[in-house]
C-alpha positions as CSV (number, residue, x, y, z in Angstrom):
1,X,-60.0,-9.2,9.5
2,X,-59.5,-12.0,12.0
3,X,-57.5,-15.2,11.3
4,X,-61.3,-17.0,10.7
5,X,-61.6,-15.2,7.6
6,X,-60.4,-17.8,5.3
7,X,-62.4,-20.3,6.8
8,X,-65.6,-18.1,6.9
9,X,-64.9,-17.4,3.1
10,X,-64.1,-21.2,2.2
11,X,-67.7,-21.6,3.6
12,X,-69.2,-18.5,1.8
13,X,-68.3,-19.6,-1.4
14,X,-69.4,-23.7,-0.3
15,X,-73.1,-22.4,-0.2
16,X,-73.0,-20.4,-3.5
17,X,-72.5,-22.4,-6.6
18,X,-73.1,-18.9,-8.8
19,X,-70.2,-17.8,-7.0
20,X,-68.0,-20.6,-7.7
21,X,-68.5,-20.6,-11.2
22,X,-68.6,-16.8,-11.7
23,X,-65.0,-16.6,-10.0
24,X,-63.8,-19.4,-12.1
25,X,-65.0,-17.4,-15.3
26,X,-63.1,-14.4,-13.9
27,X,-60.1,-16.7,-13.1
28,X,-60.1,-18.5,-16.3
29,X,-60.2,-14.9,-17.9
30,X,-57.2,-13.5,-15.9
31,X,-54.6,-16.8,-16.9
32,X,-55.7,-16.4,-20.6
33,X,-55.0,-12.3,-20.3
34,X,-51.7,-13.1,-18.5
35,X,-50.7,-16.1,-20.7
36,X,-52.1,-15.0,-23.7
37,X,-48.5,-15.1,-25.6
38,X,-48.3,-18.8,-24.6
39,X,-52.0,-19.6,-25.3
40,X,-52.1,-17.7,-28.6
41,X,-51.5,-19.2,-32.0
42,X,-51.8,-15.8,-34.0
43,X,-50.5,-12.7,-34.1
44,X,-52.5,-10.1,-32.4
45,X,-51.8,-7.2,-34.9
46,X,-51.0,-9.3,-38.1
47,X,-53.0,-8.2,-40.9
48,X,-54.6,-10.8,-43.7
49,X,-56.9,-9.6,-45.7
50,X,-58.0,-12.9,-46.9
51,X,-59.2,-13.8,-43.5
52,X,-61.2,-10.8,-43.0
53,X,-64.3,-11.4,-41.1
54,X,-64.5,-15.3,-40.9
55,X,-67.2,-16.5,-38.4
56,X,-66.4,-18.4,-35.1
57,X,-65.1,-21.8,-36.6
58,X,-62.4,-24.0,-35.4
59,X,-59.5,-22.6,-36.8
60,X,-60.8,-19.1,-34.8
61,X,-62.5,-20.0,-32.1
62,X,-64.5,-16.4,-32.5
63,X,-63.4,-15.5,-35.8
64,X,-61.9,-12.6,-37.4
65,X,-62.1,-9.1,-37.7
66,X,-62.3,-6.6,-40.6
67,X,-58.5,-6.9,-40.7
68,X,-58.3,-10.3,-40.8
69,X,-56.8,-10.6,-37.4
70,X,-58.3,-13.3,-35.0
71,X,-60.2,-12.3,-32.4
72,X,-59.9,-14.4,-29.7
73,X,-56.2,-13.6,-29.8
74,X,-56.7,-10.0,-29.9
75,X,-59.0,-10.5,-26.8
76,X,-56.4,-12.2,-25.1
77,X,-53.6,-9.6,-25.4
78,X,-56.2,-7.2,-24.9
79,X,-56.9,-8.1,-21.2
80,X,-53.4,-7.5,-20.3
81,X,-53.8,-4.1,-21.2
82,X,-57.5,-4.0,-20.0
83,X,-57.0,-5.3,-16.5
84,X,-53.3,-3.7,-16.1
85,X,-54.5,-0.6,-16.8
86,X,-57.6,-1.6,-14.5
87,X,-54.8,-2.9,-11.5
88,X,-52.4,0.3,-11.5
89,X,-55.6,3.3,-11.9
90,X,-57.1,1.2,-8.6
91,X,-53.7,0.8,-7.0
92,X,-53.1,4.7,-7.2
93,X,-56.8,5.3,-6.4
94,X,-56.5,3.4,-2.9
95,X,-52.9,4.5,-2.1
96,X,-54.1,8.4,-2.9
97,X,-57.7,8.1,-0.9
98,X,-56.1,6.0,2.1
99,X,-53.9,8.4,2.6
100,X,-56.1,11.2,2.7
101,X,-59.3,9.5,4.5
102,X,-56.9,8.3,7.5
103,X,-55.7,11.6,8.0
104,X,-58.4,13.5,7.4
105,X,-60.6,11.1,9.9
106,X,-57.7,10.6,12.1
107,X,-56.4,13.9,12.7
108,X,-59.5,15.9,12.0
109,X,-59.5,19.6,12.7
110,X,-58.4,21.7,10.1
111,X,-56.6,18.9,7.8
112,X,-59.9,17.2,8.0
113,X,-62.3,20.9,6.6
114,X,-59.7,21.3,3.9
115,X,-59.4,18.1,2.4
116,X,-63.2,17.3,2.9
117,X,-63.7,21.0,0.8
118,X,-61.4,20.0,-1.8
119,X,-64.0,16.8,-1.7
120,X,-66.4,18.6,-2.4
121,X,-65.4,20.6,-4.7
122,X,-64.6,17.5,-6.9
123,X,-68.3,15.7,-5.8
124,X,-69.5,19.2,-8.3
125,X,-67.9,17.7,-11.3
126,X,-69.8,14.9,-13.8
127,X,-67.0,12.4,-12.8
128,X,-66.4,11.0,-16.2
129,X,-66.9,13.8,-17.9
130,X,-63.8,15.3,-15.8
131,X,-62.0,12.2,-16.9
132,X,-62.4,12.6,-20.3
133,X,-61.1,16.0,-20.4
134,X,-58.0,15.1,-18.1
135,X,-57.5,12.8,-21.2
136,X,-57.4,14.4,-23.6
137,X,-55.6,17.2,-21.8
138,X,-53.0,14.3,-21.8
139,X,-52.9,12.9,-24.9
140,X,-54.7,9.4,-26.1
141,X,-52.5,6.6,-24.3
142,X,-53.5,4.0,-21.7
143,X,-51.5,6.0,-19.0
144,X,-53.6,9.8,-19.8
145,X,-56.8,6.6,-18.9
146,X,-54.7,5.7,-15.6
147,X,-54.6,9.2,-14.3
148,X,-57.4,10.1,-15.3
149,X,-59.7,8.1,-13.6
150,X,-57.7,8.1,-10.8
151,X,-57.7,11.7,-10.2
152,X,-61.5,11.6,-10.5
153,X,-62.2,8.7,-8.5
154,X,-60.3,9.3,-5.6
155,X,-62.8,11.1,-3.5
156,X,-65.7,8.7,-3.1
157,X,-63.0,6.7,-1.4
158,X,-61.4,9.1,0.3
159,X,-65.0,10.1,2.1
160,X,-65.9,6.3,2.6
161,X,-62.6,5.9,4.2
162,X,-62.9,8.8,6.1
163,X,-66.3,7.4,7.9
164,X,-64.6,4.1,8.7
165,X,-61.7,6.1,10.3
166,X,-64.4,8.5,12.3
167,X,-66.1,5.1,13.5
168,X,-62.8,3.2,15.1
169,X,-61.4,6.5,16.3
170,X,-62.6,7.0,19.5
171,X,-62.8,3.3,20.4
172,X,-61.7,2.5,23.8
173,X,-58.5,0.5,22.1
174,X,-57.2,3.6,20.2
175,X,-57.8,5.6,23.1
176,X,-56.0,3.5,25.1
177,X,-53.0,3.2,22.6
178,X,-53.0,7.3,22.5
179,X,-52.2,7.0,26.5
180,X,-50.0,4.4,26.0
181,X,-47.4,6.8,24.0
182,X,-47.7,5.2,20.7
183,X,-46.6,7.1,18.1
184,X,-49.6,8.0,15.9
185,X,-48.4,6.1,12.8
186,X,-48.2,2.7,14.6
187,X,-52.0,3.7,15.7
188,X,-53.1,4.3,12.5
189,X,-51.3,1.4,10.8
190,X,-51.6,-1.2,13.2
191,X,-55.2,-0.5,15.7
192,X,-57.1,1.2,13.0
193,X,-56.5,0.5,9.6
194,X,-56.4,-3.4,10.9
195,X,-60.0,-3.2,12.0
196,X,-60.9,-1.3,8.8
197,X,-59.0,-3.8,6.8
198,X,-61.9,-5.6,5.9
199,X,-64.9,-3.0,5.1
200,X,-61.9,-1.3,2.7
201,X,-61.3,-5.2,0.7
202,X,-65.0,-5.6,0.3
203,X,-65.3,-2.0,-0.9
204,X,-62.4,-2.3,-3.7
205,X,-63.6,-5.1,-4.9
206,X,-67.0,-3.7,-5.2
207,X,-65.8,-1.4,-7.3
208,X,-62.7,-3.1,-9.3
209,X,-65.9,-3.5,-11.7
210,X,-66.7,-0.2,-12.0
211,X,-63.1,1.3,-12.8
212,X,-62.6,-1.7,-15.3
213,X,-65.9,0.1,-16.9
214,X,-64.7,3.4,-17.1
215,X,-61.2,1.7,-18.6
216,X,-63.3,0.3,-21.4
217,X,-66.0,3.2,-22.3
218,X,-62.4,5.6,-22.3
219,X,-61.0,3.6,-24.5
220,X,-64.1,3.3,-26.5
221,X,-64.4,6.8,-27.0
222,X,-60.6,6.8,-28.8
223,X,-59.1,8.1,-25.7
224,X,-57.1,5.1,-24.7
225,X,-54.1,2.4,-26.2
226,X,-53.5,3.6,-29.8
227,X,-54.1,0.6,-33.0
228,X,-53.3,-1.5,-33.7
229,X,-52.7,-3.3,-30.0
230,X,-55.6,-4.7,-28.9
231,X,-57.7,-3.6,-25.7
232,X,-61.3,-4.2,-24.8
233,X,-63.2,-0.9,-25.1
234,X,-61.0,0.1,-28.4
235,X,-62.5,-3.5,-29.6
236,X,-65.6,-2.9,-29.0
237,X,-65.0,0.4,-31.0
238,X,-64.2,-1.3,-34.1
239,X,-66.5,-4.1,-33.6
240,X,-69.6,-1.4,-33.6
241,X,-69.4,-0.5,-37.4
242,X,-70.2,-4.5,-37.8
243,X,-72.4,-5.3,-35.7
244,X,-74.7,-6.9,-38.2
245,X,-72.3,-8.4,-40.5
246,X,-70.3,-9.5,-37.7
247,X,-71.6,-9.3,-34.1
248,X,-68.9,-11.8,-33.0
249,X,-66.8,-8.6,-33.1
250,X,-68.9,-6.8,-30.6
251,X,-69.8,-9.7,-28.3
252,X,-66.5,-11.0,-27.8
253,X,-65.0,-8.1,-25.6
254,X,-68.4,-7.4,-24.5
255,X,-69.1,-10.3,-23.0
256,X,-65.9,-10.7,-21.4
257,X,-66.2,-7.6,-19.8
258,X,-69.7,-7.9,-18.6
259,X,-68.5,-11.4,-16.5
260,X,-65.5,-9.5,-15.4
261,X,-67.4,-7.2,-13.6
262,X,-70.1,-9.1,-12.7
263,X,-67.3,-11.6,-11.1
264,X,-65.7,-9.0,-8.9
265,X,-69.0,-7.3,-7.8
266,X,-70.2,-11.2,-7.2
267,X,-66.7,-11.4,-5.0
268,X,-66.9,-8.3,-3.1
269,X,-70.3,-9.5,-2.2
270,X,-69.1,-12.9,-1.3
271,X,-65.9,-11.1,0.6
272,X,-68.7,-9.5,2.4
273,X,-70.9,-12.3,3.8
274,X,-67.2,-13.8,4.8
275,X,-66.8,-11.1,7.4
276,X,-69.8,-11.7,9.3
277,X,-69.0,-13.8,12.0
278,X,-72.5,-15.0,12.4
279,X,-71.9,-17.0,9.2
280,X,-69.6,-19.5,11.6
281,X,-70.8,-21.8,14.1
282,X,-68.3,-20.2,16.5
283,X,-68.2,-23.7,18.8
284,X,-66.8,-25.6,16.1
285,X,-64.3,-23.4,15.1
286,X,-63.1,-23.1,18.5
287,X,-62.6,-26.3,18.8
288,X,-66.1,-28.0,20.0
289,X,-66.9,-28.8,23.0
290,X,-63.7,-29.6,24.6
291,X,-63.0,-28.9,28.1
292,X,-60.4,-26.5,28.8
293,X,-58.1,-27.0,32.2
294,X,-59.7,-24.3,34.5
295,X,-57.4,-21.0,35.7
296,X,-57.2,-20.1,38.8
297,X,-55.7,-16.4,39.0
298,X,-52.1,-15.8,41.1
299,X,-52.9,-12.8,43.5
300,X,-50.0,-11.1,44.7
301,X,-50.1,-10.7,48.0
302,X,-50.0,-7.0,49.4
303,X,-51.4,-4.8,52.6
304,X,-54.5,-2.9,52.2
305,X,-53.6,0.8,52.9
306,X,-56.2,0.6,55.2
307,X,-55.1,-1.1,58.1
308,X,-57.1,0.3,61.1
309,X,-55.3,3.9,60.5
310,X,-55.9,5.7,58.1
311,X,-51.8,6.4,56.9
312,X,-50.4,6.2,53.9
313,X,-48.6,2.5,53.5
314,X,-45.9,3.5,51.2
315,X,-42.7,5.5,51.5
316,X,-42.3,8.9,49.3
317,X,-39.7,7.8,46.2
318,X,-37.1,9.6,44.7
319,X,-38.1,10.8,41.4
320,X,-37.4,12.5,39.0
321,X,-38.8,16.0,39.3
322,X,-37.9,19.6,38.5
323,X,-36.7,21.6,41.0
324,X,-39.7,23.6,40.4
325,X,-41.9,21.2,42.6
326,X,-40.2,18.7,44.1
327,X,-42.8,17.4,46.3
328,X,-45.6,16.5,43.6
329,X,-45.5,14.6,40.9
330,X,-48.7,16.3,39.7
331,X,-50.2,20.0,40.5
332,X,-53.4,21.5,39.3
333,X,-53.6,25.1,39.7
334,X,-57.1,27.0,39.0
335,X,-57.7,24.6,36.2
336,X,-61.3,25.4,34.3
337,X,-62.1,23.1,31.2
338,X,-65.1,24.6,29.1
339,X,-67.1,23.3,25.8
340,X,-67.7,25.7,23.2
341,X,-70.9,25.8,21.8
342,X,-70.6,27.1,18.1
343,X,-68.9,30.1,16.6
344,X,-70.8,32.7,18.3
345,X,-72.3,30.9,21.3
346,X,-70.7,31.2,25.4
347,X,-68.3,28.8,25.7
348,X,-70.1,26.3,28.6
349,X,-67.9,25.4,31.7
350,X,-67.1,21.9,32.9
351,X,-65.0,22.3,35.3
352,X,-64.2,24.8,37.4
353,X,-61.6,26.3,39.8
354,X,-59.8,22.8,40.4
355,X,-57.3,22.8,42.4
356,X,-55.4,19.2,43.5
357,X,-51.9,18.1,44.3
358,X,-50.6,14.5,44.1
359,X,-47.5,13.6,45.8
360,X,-45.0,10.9,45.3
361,X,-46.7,7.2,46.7
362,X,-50.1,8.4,47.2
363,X,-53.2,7.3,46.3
364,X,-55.9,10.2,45.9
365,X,-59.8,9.1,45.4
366,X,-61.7,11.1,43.1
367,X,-65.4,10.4,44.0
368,X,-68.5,12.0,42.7
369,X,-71.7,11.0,41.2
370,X,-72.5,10.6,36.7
371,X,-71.7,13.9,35.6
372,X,-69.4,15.3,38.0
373,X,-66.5,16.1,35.7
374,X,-64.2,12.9,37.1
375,X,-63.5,11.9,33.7
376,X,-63.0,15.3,32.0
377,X,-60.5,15.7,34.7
378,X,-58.5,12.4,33.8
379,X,-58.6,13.3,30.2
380,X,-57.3,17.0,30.7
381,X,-54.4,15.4,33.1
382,X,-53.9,13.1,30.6
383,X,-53.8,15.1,27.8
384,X,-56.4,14.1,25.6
385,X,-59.1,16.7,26.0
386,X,-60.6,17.2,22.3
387,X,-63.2,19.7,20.9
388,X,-65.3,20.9,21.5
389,X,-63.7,21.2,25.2
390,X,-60.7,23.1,25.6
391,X,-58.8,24.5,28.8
392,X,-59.1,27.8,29.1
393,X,-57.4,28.6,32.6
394,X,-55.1,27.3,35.2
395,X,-52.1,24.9,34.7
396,X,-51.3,21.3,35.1
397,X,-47.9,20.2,35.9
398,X,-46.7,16.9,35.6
399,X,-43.3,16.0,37.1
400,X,-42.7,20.0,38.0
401,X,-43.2,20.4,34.0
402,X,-46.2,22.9,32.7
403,X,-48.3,21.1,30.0
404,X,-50.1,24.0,28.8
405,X,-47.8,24.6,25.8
406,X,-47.1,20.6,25.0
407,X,-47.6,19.5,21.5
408,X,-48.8,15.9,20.9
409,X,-45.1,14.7,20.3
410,X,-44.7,16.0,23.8
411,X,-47.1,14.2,25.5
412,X,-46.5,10.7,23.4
413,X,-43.4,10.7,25.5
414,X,-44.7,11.2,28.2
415,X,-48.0,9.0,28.2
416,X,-47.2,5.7,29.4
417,X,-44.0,6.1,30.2
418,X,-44.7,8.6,33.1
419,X,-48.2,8.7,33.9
420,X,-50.5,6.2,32.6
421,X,-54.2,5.9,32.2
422,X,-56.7,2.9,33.0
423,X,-60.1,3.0,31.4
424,X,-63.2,2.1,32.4
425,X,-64.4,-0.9,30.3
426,X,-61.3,-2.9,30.0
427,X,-62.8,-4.9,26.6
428,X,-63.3,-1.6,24.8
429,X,-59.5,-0.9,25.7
430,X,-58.0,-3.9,23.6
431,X,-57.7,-4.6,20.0
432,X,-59.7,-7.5,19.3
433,X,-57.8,-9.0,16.3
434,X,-54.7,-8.8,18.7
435,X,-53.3,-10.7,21.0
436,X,-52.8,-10.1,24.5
437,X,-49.5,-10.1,24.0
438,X,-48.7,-8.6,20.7
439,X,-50.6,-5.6,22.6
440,X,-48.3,-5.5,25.7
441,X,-45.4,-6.2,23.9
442,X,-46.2,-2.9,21.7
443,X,-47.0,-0.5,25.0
444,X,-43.0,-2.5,25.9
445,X,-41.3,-1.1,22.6
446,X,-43.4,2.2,21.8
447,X,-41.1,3.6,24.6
448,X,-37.4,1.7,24.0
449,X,-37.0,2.7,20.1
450,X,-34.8,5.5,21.0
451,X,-32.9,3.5,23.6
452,X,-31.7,0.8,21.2
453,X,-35.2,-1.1,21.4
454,X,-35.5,-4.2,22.7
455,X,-35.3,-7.3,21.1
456,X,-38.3,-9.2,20.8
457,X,-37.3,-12.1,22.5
458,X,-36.3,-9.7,25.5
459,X,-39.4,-7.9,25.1
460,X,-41.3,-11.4,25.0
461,X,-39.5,-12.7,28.4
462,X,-40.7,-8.8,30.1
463,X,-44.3,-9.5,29.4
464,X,-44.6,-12.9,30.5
465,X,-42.7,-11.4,33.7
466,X,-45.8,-8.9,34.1
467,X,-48.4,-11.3,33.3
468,X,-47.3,-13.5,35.9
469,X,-46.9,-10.4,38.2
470,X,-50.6,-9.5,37.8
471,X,-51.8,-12.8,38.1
472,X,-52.9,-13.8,34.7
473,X,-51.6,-17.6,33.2
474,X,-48.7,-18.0,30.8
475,X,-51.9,-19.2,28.2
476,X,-52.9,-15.2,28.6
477,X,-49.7,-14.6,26.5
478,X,-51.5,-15.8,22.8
479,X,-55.2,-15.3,23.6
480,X,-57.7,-12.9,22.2
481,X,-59.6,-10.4,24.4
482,X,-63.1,-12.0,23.6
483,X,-61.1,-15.4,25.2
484,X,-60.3,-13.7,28.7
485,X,-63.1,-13.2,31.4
486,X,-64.0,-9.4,32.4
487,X,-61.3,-9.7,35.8
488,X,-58.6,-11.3,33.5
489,X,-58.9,-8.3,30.6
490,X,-58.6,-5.8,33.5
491,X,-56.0,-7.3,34.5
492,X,-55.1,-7.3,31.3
493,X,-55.2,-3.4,31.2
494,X,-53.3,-2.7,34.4
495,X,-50.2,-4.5,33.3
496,X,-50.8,-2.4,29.9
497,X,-50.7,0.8,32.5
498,X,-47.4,-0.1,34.2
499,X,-45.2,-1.9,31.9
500,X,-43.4,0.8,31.5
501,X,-43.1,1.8,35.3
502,X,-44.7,5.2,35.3
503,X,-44.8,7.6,38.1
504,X,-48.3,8.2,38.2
505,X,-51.3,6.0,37.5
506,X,-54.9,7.6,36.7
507,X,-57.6,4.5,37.3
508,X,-61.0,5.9,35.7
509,X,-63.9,3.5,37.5
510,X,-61.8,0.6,36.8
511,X,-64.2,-1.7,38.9
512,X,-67.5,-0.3,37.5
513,X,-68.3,-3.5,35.7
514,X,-66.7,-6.1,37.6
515,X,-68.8,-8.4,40.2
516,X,-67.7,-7.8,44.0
517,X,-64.8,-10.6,44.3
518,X,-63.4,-9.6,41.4
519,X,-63.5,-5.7,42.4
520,X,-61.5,-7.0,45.8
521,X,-59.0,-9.0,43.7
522,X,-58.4,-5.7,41.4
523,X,-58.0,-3.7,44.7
524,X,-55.5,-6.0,45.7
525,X,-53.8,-6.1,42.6
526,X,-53.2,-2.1,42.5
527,X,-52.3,-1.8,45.9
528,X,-49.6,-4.5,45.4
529,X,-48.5,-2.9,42.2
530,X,-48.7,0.6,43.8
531,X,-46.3,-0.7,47.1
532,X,-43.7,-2.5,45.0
533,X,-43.6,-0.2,42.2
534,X,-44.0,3.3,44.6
535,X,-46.6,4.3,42.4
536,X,-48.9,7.9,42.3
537,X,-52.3,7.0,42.0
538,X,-55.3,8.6,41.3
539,X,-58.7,6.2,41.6
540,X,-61.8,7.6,40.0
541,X,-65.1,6.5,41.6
542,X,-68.5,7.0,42.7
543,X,-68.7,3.7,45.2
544,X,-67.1,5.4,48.1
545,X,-66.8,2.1,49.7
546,X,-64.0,1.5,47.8
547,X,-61.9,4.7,48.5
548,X,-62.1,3.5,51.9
549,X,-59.6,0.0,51.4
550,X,-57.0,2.2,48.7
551,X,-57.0,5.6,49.1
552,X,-54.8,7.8,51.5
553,X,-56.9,11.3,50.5
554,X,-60.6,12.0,49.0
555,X,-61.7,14.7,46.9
556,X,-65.3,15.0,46.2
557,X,-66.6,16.6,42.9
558,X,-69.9,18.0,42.1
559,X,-70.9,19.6,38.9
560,X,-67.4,20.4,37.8
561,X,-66.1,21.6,40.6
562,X,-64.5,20.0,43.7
563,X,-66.2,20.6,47.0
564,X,-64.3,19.1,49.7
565,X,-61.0,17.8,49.9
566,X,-59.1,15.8,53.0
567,X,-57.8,12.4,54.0
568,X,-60.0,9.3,54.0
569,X,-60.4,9.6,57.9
570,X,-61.7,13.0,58.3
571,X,-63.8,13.4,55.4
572,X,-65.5,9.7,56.2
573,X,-65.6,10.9,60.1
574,X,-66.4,14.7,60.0
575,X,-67.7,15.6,56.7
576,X,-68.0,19.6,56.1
577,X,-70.4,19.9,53.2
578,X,-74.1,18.5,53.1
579,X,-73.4,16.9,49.8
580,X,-70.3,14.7,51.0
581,X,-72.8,13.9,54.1
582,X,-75.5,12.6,51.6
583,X,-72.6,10.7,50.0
584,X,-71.7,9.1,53.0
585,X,-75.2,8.3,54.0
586,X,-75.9,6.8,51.3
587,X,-73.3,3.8,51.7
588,X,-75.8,1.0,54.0
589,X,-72.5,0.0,55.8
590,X,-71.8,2.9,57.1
591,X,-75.4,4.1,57.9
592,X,-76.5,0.9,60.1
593,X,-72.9,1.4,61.7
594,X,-74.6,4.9,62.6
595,X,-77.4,3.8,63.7
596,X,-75.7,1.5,66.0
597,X,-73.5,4.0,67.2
598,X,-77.4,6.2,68.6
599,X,-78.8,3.2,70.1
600,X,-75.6,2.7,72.5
């Protein structure tokens, strides 16, 4: 839910009267349930005979009952124990089925099969007729009702939980918060449960309605609060044997049951046409049509690396690798990454035999057309390969360190703090109902917690340091993502990638959707960052025009496996394989600067 939603439900409930008064109903019947010891005149359990079965009048408002006990009083208490026991059953039903639908949809695997079998296995049960046998395994007693429907109800939410889980959790922003080191609580908590916060409101309220039902028909059954306290379906019990004589007795908790549901259903419908954004005149809310002061990015200024030799620009840093392989900072040995197709089918390669080495400074272009295994690659160096693909050969080492045998704890130290990724589309990288820097300022702390943390005001002055630094405005600081234009969010996403000064950098096609100035600006921001920060970088890319103004070495990919590997200048100058040449050929530049080169 965004910080609109008030406003959008303000004007939800402005266009529907019924709404209005249906939640003022449901309001008015909630005070008199909570205040029904100050409201009441009469006690709810005092028997008098002599005012046995009076009609509505106005001494009682709905009358009495076969006891002689007034109703309306009666119905008052009655909600307290109606809609408590209503509150707590929905309470443990949301804390139980959160729990297990954002594990089961975050983690997946295993944990996922088992707990959607034991699902399952519930789904086969009549739910209330499971409820009424945990009952009265239980005992008669308004907290046997509680557990009861709360051990059956669980698993519709659970599964419907589940599926919202499933469709945030392999959105660019939680992708990008896995590089980023976070631990995989704060993920859940913060990135994915706050974009599911709304679907999962709309949903309880839904079905508030329907657990206040099953409440009531317990109860009616004799399975709930023992007489003689009060409590809706138990009155509608004793009200059934008088239905005739007295049909007060059965109306009033009937009634007020049927607008209690029908009010919350009405709200969670109402909660629902609140989160559509397309309810809002966005303008307006935004503030009209008022002019905003225009912002001109800062660029910082840097060298291209390529400077009419083709040499790397930047001096080899001191860092902090294992005696193993001190002069990379990554090494790929005979990796193969494969996709396995079913329990019995031939696992299908992706890639195959790569071999690449990354030293200390340097800037290696990974080029290759759709397809070619550049971003399987990234993932696999990152870490985050998932099934159905799996490595099945070769090594990776990061810093001198094999990765083979890292558990995720393991690489959340490592991610973002060492080697950090850059996505492709920078908007599907951010949390929209975040702020820029809320997001930076997170990728800042995931990293210090064991080191004392930061404070936030420190951690505050450090992103405003890196914003300026990659040219974005202070204003960046408190915006949005849907606020920032495509140049600014990548921008956005760099400083995300090196806030917390890691070795190596892995840019995935982070120009693919930019216009041509802007690519050039972004250029020029990573070479700058790469210079002063002595950064590794690996730029992944099928415009091989831009390999030429950042990187130092090329490696061409095809098909999963890499066919030719060099420095910019030989590979652009004296290509061995056909494919490279058709690679080559294919950038105009370079072809009329052929051409031009035959007719001299």
């Amino acid at each position: 839910m965004d910080k609109r939603f008030g406003q959008r439900l303000l004007l939800a409930l402005k266009t529907d009267p019924l709404a209005i008064i249906l939640l003022a109903l449901v309001a008015v019947i909630i005070a008199m349930s909570v205040g029904g010891t100050w409201f009441s005149s009469y006690d709810p359990v005092q028997v008098d005979y002599k005012q046995a079965l009076l009609p509505p009048s106005s001494e009682h408002w709905l009358g009495t009952d076969n006891y002689g006990r007034d109703v309306l009083s009666r119905l008052m208490h009655g909600g307290i124990a109606s809609l408590g026991a209503s509150l707590i059953a929905v309470s443990l039903i949301i804390s139980l089925s959160l729990a297990i639908g954002l594990a089961a949809g975050y983690f997946g695997g295993w944990l996922d099969m088992a707990l959607t079998r034991l699902m399952d296995v519930l789904f086969s049960f009549p739910q209330l007729v499971l409820a009424i046998a945990l009952a009265s395994l239980m005992g008669p007693g308004l907290t046997s009702l509680m557990i009861a429907v709360a051990a059956v109800s669980w698993p519709s939410f659970a599964r419907i939980f589940r599926s919202f889980v499933l469709s945030v959790r392999n959105e660019g922003y939680v992708q990008a918060a896995r590089t980023s080191g976070i631990p995989a609580w704060k993920i859940i908590t913060t990135h994915i449960l706050g974009s599911i916060a709304g679907p999962i409101l709309v949903l309880v309220t839904l079905d508030i309605g329907s657990i206040i039902l099953s409440i009531a028909s317990m109860s009616f059954l004799g399975l709930g609060i023992r007489p003689p306290q009060p409590e809706w379906g138990a009155m509608l019990n004793e009200g059934r044997a008088y239905i005739e004589e007295a049909p007060w007795l059965f109306l009033a908790p009937g009634l007020t049951i049927f607008l209690m549901v029908l009010g919350t259903n009405y709200l969670g419908d109402t909660l629902k046409d609140a989160l559509e954004p397309r309810a809002i005149q966005m303008p307006r809310l935004f503030g009209g049509s008022k002019k905003r002061k225009r912002m001109e990015p800062v660029v910082v200024k840097a060298h291209s690396s390529k400077t009419g030799q083709h040499a790397n620009v930047c001096s080899h840093p001191e860092l902090p690798v294992t005696a193993g392989n001190t002069a990379s900072v990554l090494s790929i040995d005979g990796l193969h990454v494969a996709a396995s197709e079913g329990m019995h089918g031939q696992p299908k390669p992706i890639l195959e035999n790569i071999y690449l080495e990354l030293k200390p400074g340097e800037c290696l272009g990974l080029v290759g057309e759709s397809g070619s295994g550049k971003s399987t690659l990234a993932h696999a160096i990152m870490g985050l390969l998932r099934s159905p693909l799996e490595q099945t050969a070769g090594t990776i080492r990061l810093m001198g360190e094999n990765t083979s045998r890292w558990e995720w704890n393991d690489w959340r130290k490592v991610r973002g703090s060492h080697v950090a990724y850059i996505t492709q589309d920078p908007m599907d990288s951010l949390n929209p109902v975040l702020t820029i820097g809320e997001q930076l300022r997170e990728c800042l702390i995931a990293h210090r917690d064991k080191d004392g943390g930061l404070s936030q005001a420190e951690a505050k002055r450090k992103v405003r340091e890196l914003l300026e630094q990659t040219g974005l405005p202070e204003e960046t600081y408190g915006r949005f993502p849907h606020q920032l234009s495509g140049g600014m969010r990548q921008r956005v996403v760099i400083a995300m990638a090196v806030i917390n000064e890691p070795q190596i950098i892995v840019a995935d096609e982070p120009t693919t959707a930019l216009d041509v100035s802007t690519q050039a600006r972004i250029l020029e921001l990573l070479i700058a960052l790469r210079n002063e920060r002595k950064l590794a970088l690996i730029f992944i890319t099928h415009d091989l025009r831009l390999v030429t103004h950042i990187a130092d070495r090329i490696c061409v990919m095809r098909n999963g496996r890499m066919i030719e590997q060099g420095d910019v200048r030989s590979v652009f100058t004296n290509p061995r394989e056909a494919y490279t040449k058709q690679l080559l050929e294919s950038i105009p530049s370079l072809r009329i600067l052929s051409q031009l080169r035959k007719v001299k």
